[in-house]
N, C-alpha and C positions, 0 to 999 in steps of 0.2 A: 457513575457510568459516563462513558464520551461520548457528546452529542454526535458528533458524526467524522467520523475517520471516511480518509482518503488512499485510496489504494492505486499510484501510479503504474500501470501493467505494458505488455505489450504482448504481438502475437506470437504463438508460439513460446510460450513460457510456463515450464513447468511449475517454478519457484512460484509466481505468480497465480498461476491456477490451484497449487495447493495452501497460499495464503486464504486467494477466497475461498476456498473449501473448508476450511478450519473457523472463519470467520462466520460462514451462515451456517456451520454446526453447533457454534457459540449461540446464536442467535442472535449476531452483531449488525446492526445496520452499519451500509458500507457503500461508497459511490466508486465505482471503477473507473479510472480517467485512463485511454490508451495514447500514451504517447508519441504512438507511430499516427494519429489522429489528429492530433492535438501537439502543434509545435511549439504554442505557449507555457503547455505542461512541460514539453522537454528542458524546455529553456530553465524553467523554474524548479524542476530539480538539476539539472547540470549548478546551478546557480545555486544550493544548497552544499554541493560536491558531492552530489551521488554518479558515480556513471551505468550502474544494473540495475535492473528491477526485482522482483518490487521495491517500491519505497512507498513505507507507510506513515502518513502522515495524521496525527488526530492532534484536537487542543488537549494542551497539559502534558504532553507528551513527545520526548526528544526526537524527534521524525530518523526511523534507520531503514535499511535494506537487507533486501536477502528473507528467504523461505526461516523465518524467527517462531514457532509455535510460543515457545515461553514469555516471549513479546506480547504475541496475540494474546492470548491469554489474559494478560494483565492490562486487556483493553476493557475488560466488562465492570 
């Protein structure tokens, strides 16, 4: 199991709203960083080469973007 995934979001985002929804029906723990919030966050995925959200970040695991269920999934 991943100690703790990273869910980079912002407002107004479906993609986003339906990752964490898949995630706490999983019963995943998960910290949501808003990058409209948080310009440090921004930076640090621009700095990966993400430019959409979400981008999901956990250890052991290739960090991607985009509403992925089959992804989430294979976080537990």
């Amino acid at each position: 199991m991943i100690d703790l995934i990273k869910v980079y979001t912002k407002n107004n985002c479906p993609q986003c709203d339906m990752t964490k929804t898949v995630l706490e029906g999983e019963g995943l723990e998960f910290q949501a960083i808003n990058i409209e919030e948080d310009n440090g966050a921004l930076e640090y995925i621009k700095s990966m080469g993400f430019q959409a959200t979400p981008v999901i970040v956990a250890e052991g695991v290739v960090p991607f973007s985009g509403f992925r269920p089959d992804k989430l999934l294979n976080l537990k």
